[in-house]
C-alpha positions as CSV (number, residue, x, y, z in Angstrom):
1,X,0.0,0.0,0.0
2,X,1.5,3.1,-1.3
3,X,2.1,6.1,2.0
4,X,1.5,9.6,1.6
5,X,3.9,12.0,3.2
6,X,4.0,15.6,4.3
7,X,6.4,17.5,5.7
8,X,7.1,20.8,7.2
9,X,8.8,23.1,9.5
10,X,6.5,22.7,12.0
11,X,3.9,20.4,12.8
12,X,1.4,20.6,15.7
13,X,0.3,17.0,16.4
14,X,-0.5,16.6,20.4
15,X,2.9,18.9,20.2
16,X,4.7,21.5,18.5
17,X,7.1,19.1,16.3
18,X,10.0,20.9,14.6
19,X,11.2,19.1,11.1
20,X,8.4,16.1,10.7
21,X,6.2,14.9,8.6
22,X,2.9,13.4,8.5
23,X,2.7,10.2,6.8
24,X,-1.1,9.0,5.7
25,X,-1.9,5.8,3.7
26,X,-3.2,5.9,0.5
27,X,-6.9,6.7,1.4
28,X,-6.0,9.4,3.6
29,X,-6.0,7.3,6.9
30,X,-3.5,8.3,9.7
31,X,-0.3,6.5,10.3
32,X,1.5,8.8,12.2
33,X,4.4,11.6,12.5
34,X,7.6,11.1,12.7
35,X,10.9,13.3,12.1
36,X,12.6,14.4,9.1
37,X,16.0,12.9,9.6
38,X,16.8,12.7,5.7
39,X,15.3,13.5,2.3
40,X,12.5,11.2,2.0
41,X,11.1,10.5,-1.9
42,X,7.6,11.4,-2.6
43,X,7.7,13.5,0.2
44,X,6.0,16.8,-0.4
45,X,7.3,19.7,1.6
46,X,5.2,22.9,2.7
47,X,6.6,26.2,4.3
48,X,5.6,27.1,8.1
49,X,2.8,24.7,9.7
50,X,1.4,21.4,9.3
51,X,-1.6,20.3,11.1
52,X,-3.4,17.0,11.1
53,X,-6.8,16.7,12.4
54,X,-9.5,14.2,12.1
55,X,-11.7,14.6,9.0
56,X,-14.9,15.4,10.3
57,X,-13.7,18.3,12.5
58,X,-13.3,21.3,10.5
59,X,-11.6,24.6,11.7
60,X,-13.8,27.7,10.8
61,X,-11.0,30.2,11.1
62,X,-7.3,30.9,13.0
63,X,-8.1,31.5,16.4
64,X,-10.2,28.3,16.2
65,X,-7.6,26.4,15.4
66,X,-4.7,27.6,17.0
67,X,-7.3,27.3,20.6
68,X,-8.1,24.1,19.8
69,X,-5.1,22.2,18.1
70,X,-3.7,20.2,21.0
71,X,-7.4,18.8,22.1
72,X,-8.5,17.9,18.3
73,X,-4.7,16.2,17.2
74,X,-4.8,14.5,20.7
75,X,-8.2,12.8,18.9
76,X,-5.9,10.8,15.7
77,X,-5.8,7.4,15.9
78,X,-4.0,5.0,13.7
79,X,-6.8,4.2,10.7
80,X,-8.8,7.7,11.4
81,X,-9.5,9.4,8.4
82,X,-7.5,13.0,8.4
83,X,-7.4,16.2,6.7
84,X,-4.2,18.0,6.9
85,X,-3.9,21.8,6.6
86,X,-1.2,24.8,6.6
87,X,-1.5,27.3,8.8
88,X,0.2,30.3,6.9
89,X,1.3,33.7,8.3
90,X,2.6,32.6,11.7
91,X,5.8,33.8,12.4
92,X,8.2,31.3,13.3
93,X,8.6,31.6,17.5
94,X,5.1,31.9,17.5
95,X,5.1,28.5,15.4
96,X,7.6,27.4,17.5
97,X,5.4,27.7,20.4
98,X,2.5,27.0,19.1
99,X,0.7,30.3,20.0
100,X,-0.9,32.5,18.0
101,X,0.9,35.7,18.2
102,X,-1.5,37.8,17.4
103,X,-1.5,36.4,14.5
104,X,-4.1,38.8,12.3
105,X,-3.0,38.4,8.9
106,X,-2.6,34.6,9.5
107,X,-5.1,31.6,7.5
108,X,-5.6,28.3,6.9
109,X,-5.4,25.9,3.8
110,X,-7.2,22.9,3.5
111,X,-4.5,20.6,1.6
């Protein structure tokens, strides 16, 4: 079965993960996240931040998210079906830390 894999800077799974990536199966069921420890093929990369949440949960705006990110990734469970999206226009401590930084020009994108 062929894996899907998406990396990024950042990705806030349960945590703020520096350098991981998400891997999914085929379908677009969870597998997990692990670090980025070498160039992986078919890997696609995306600037800034990564998060993973369980498909039938859908974020209406930043502050939504960025509230809510630890409770709704803490929800993934191997075989759950998951819709990833970037969260663009956080600078990068505030990705770091996974806060929002007053983060006003900041949106999501439904990959």
């Amino acid at each position: 079965m062929a894996k899907k894999r998406f990396a990024a800077h950042f990705v806030w799974c349960q945590e703020v993960l520096r350098l991981h990536y998400v891997e999914l199966d085929e379908a677009g069921h969870w597998v997990g996240c692990y670090p980025l420890e070498a160039e992986l093929a078919s890997t696609a990369f995306y600037d800034g931040v990564l998060i993973p949440l369980p498909a039938h949960l859908r974020p209406h705006d930043v502050s939504t998210l960025v509230a809510l990110w630890r409770e709704w990734t803490a929800r993934l469970r191997p075989g759950d079906l998951v819709t990833l999206y970037q969260l663009k226009g956080l600078s990068p401590s505030a990705a770091k830390l996974g806060t929002d930084d007053g983060c006003g020009n900041g949106h999501i994108e439904r990959l």
